[in-house]
TORKOL-4160 file (C-alpha; in steps of 0.2 Angstrom, whole numbers, padded with zeros to 4 digits, m for minus):
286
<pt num="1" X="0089" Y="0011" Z="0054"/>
<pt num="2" X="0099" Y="m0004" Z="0053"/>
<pt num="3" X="0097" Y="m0014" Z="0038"/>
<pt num="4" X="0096" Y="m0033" Z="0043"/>
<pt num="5" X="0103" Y="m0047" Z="0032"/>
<pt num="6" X="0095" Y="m0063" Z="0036"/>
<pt num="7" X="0104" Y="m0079" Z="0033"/>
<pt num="8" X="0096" Y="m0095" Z="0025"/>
<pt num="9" X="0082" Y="m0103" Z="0035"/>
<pt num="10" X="0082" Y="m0124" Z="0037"/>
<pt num="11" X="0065" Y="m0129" Z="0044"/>
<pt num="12" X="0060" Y="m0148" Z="0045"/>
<pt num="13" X="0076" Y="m0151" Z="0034"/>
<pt num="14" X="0094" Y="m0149" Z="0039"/>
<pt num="15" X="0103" Y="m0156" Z="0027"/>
<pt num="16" X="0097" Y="m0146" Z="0011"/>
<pt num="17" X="0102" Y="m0128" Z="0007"/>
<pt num="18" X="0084" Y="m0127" Z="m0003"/>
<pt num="19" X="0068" Y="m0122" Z="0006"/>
<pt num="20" X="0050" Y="m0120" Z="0002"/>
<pt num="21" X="0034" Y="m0115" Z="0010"/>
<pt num="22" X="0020" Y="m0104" Z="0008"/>
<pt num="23" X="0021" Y="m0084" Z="0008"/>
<pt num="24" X="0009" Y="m0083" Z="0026"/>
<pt num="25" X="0020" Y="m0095" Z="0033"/>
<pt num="26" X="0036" Y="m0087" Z="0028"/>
<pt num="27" X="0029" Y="m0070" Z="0035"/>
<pt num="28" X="0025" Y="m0081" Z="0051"/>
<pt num="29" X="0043" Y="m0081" Z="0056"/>
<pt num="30" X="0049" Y="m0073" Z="0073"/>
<pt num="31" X="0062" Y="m0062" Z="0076"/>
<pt num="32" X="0063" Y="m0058" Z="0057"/>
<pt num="33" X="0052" Y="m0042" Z="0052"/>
<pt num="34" X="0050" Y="m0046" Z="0034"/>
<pt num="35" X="0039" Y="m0032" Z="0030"/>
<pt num="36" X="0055" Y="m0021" Z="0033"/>
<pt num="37" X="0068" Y="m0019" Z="0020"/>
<pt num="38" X="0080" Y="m0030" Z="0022"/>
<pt num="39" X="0094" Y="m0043" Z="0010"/>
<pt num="40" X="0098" Y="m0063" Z="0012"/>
<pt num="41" X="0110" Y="m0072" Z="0010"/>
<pt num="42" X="0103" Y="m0085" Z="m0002"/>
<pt num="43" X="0091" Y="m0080" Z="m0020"/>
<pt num="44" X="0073" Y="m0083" Z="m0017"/>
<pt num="45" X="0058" Y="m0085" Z="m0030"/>
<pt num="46" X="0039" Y="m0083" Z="m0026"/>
<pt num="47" X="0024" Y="m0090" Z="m0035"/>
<pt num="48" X="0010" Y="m0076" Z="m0031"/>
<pt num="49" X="m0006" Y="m0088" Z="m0031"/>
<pt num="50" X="m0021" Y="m0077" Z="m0025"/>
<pt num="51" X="m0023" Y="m0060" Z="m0017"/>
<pt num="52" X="m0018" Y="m0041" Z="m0018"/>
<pt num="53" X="m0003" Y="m0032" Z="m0011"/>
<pt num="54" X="0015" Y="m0027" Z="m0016"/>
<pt num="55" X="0034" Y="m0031" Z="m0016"/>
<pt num="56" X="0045" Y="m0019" Z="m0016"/>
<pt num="57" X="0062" Y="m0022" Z="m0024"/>
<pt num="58" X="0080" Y="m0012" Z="m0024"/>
<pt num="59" X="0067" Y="0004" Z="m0023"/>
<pt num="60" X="0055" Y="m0003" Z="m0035"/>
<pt num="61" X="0036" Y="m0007" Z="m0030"/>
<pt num="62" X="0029" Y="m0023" Z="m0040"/>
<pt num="63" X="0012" Y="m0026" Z="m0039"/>
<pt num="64" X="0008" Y="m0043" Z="m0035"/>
<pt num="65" X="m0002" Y="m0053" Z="m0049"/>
<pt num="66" X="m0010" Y="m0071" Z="m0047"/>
<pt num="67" X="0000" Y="m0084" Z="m0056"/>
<pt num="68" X="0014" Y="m0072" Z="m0058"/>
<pt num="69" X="0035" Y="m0075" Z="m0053"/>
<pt num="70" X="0046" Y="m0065" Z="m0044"/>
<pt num="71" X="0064" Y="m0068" Z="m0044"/>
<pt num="72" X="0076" Y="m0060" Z="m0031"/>
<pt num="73" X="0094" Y="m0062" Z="m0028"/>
<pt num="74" X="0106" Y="m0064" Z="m0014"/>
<pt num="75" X="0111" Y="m0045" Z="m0008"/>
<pt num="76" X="0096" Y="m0037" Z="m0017"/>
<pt num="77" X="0085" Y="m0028" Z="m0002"/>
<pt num="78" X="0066" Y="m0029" Z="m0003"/>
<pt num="79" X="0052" Y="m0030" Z="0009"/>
<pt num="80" X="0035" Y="m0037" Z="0009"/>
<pt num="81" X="0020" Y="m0025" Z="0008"/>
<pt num="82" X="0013" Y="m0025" Z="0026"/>
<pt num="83" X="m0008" Y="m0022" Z="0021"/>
<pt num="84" X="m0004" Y="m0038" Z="0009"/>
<pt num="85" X="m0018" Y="m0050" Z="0006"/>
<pt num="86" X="m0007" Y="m0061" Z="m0006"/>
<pt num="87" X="m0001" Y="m0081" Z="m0004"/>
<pt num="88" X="0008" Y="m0091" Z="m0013"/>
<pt num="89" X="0024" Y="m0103" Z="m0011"/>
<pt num="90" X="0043" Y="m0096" Z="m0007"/>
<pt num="91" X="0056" Y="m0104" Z="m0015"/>
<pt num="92" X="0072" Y="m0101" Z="m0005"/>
<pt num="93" X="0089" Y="m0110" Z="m0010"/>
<pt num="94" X="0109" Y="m0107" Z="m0011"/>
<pt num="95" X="0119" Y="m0103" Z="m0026"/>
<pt num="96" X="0130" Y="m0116" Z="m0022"/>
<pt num="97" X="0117" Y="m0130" Z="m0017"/>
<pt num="98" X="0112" Y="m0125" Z="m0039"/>
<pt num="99" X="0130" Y="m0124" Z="m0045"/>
<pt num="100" X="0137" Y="m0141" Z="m0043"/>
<pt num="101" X="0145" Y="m0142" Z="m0060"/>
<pt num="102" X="0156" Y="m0129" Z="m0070"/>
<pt num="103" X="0139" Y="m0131" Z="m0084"/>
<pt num="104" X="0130" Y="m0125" Z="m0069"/>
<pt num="105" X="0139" Y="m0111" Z="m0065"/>
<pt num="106" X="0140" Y="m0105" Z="m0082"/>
<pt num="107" X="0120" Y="m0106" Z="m0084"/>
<pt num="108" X="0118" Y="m0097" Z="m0067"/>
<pt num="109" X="0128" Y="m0083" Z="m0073"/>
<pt num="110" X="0121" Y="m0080" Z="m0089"/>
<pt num="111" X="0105" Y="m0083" Z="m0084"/>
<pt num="112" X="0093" Y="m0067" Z="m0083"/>
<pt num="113" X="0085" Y="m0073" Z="m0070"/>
<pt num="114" X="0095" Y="m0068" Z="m0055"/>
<pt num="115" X="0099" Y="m0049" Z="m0062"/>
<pt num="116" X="0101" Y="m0035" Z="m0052"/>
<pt num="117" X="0094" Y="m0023" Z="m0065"/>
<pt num="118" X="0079" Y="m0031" Z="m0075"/>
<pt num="119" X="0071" Y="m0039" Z="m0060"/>
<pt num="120" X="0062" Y="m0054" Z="m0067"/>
<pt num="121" X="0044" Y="m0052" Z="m0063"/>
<pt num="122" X="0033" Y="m0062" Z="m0075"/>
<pt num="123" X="0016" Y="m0072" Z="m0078"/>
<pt num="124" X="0018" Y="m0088" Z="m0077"/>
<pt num="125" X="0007" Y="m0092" Z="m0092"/>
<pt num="126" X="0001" Y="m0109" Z="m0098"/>
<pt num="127" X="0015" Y="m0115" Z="m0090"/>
<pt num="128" X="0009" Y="m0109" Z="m0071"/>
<pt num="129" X="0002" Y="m0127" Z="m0064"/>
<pt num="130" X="0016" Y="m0136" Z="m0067"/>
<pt num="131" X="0027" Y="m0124" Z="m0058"/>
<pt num="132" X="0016" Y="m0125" Z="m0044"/>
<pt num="133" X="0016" Y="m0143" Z="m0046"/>
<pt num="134" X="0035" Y="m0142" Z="m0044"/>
<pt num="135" X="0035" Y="m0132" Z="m0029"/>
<pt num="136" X="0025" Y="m0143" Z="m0020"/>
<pt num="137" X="0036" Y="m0157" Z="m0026"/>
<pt num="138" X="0049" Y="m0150" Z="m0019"/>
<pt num="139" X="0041" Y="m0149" Z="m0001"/>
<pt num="140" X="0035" Y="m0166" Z="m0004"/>
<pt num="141" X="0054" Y="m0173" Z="m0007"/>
<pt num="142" X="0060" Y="m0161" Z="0009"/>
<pt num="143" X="0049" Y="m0170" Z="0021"/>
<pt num="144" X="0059" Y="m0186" Z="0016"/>
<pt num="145" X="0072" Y="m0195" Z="0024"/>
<pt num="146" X="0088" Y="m0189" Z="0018"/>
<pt num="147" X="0096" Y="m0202" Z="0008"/>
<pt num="148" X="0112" Y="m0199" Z="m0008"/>
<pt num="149" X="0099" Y="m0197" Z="m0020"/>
<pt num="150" X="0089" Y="m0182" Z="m0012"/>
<pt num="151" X="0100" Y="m0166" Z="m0016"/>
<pt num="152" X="0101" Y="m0173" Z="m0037"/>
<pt num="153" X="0083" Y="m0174" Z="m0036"/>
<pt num="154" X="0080" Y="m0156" Z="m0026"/>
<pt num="155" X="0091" Y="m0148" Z="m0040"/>
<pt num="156" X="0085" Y="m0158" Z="m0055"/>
<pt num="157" X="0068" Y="m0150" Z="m0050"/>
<pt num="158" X="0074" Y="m0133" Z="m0046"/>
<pt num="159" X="0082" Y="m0134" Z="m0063"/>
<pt num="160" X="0066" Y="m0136" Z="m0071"/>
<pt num="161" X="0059" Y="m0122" Z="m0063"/>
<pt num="162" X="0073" Y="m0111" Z="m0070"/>
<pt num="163" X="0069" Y="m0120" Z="m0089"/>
<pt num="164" X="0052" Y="m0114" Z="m0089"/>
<pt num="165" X="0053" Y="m0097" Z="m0080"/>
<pt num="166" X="0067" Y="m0094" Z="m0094"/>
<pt num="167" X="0053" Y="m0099" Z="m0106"/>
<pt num="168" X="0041" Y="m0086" Z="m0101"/>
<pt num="169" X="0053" Y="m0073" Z="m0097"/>
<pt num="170" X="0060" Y="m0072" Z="m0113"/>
<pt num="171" X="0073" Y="m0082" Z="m0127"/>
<pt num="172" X="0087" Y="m0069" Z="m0121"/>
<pt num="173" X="0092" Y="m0081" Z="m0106"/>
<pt num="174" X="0104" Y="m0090" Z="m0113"/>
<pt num="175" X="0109" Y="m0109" Z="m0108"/>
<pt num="176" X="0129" Y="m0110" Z="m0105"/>
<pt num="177" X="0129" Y="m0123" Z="m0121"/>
<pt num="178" X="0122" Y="m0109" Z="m0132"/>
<pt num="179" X="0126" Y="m0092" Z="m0125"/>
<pt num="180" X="0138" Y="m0081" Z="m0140"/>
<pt num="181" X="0157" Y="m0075" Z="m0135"/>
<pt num="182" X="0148" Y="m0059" Z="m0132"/>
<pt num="183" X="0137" Y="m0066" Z="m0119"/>
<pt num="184" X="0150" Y="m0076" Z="m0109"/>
<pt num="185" X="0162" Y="m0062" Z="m0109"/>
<pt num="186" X="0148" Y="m0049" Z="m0104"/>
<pt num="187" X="0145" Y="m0064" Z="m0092"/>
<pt num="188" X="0161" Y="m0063" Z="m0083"/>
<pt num="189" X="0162" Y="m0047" Z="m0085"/>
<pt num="190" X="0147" Y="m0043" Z="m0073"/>
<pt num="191" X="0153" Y="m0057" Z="m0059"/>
<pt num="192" X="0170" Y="m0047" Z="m0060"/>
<pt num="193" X="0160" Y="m0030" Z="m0056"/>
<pt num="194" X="0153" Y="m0037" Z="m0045"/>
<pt num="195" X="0169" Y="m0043" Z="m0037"/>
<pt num="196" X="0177" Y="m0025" Z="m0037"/>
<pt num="197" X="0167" Y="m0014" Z="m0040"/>
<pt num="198" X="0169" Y="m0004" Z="m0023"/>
<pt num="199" X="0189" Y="m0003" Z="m0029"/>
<pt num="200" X="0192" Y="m0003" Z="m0047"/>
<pt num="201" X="0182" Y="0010" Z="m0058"/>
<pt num="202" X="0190" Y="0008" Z="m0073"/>
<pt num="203" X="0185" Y="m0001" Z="m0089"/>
<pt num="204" X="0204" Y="m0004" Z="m0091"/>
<pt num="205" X="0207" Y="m0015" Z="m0078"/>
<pt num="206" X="0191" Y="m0027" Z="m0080"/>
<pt num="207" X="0199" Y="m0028" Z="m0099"/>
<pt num="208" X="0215" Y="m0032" Z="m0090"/>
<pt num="209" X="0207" Y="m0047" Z="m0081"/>
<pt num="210" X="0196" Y="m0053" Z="m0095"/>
<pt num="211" X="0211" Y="m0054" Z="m0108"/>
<pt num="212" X="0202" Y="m0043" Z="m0118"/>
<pt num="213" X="0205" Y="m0026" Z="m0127"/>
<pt num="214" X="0193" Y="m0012" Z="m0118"/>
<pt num="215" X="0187" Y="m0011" Z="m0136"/>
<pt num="216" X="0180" Y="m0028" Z="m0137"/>
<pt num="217" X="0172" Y="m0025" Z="m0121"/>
<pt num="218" X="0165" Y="m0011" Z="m0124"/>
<pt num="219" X="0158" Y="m0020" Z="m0141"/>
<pt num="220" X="0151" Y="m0034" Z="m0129"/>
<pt num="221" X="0142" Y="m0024" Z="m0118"/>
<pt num="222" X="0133" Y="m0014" Z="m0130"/>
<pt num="223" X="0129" Y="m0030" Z="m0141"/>
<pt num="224" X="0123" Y="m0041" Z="m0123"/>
<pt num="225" X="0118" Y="m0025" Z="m0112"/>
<pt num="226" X="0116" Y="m0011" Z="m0123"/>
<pt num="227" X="0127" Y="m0002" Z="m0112"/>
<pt num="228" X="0145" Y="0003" Z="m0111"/>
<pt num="229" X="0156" Y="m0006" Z="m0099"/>
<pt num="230" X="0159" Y="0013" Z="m0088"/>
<pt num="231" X="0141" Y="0014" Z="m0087"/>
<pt num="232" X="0137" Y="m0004" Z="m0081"/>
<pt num="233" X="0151" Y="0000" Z="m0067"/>
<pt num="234" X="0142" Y="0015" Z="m0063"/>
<pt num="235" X="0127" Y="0009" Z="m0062"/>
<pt num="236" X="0133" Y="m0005" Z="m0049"/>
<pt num="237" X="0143" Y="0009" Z="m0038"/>
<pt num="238" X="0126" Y="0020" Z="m0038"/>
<pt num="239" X="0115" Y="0005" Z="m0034"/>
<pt num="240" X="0123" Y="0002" Z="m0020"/>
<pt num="241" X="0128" Y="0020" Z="m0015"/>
<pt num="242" X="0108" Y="0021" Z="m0014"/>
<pt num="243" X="0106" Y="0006" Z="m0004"/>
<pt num="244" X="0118" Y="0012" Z="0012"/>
<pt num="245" X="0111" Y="0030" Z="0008"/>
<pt num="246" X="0093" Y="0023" Z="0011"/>
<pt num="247" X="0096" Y="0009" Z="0024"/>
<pt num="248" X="0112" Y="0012" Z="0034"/>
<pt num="249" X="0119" Y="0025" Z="0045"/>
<pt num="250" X="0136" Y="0029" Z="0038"/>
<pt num="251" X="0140" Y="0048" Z="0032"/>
<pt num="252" X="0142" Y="0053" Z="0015"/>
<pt num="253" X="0160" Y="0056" Z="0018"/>
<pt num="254" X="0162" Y="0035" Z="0025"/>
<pt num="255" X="0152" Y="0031" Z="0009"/>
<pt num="256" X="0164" Y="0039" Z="m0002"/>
<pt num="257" X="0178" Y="0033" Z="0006"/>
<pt num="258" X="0171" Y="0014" Z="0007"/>
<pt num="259" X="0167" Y="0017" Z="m0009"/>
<pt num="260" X="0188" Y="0022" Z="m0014"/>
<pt num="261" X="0184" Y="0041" Z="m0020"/>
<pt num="262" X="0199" Y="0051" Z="m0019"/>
<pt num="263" X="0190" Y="0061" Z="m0010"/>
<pt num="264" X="0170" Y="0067" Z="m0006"/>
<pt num="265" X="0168" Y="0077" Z="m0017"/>
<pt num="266" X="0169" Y="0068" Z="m0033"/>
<pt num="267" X="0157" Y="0057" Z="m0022"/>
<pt num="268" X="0143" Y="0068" Z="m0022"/>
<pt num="269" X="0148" Y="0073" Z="m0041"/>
<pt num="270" X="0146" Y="0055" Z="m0048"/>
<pt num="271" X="0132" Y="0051" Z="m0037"/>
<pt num="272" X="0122" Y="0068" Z="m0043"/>
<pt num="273" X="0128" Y="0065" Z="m0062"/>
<pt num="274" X="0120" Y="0047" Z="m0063"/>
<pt num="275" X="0104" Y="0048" Z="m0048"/>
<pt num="276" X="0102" Y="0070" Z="m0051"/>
<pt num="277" X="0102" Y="0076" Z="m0032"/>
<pt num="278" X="0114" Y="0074" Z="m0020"/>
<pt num="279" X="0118" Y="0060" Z="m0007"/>
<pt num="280" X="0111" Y="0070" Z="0006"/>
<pt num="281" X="0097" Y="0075" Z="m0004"/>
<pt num="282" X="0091" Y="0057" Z="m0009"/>
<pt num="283" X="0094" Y="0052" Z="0011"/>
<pt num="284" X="0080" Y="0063" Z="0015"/>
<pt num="285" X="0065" Y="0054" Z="0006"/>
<pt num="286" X="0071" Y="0038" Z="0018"/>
């Protein structure tokens, strides 16, 4: 198998990185085989508005709920259920057509919207027919001739999707005005894993970089993640171990090495510590 990424998709408009259109349209799409697992390159969120089915998610099944959100980041893979029976609107976008400001990328980051280990899948509550409204707003302002107001517009709509998602999802998505210490260090904390996490195992050298002392990392972490820095860098390592052991072709001894292990063995050691079997053994269920 040979895991596809599929970059972001312009339709009628070519000069927003922000898209919208309904689930059956989106599944519409030729070559791309969506109900395979595959990643983007751009963060995606769908309103489920009637039907039955599933989403599966980084080796997690969802079942799909009317009125209910589903938040998906750039890199994660997932695949649509292909018996599904389900609509609703797709909500695709950039992270740098949302980040136009410094304020913007601070929210982005510490928001828990976009995370990699709590996927953000929620009911949309009392708050669901205005989101739908503003999904269909933002189509509305797509279909419009592009003028040097229509990107503020786009992202001062998508913004207010992110305000009331983070209002049904829970008051520990901070805004970048009132996130603590402990929440923008554990914030940069996270991009910089992300960053390095294929070459640098060690809580020391994140420390390094955040000119912080590994004890008020580790203090951080627990406090923001309930985790300690080593296992938030393992857990990152094996997520992605799993990914390539599930999706792509490369040995066990090429994922070790692209992974920077001295050597295989203390591969298949940490991957059995943190998952329980083997590399090879969790290949075979794929």
């Amino acid at each position: 198998m040979r895991l596809e990424t599929y970059p972001f998709l312009f339709t009628f408009n070519k000069k927003q990185y922000i898209n919208t259109t309904t689930i059956r349209e989106r599944l519409s799409r030729k070559p791309h085989n969506l109900f395979v697992p595959h990643r983007t390159d751009f963060y995606m969120i769908y309103l489920f508005t009637d039907g039955t089915g599933s989403h599966m998610v980084d080796f997690n099944l969802y079942n799909v709920k009317s009125r209910s959100l589903l938040f998906i980041s750039q890199g994660q893979i997932h695949s649509f259920d292909p018996k599904e029976s389900y609509d609703g609107r797709a909500l695709i976008f950039t992270e740098s057509f949302f980040c136009r400001s410094q304020r913007d990328r601070d929210y982005f980051r510490n928001s828990m919207l976009f995370d990699n280990y709590r996927q953000p899948y929620f009911e949309a509550g009392d708050d669901y027919d205005e989101l739908l409204g503003i999904f269909l707003e933002i189509y509305k302002e797509l279909k419009k001739e592009t003028d040097p107001l229509q990107g503020e517009i786009l992202h001062n709509l998508l913004y207010r999707i992110f305000l009331l998602s983070q209002r049904q999802f829970g008051n520990d998505i901070e805004s970048a005005d009132t996130a603590s210490g402990a929440q923008k260090l554990v914030s940069e904390f996270k991009n910089l894993v992300e960053q390095y996490y294929q070459t640098h195992k060690w809580v020391k050298f994140y420390a390094q970089r955040l000119a912080v002392s590994q004890k008020t990392l580790q203090a951080a972490t627990a406090q923001v993640l309930g985790k300690s820095p080593k296992e938030w860098i393992s857990q990152r390592i094996l997520l992605e171990a799993k990914r390539i052991l599930a999706y792509e072709t490369l040995s066990v001894k090429e994922l070790s090495a692209m992974m920077h292990f001295d050597d295989v063995t203390n591969f298949i050691k940490f991957f059995k510590k943190n998952e329980g079997v083997t590399p090879s053994d969790f290949r075979k269920h794929f």
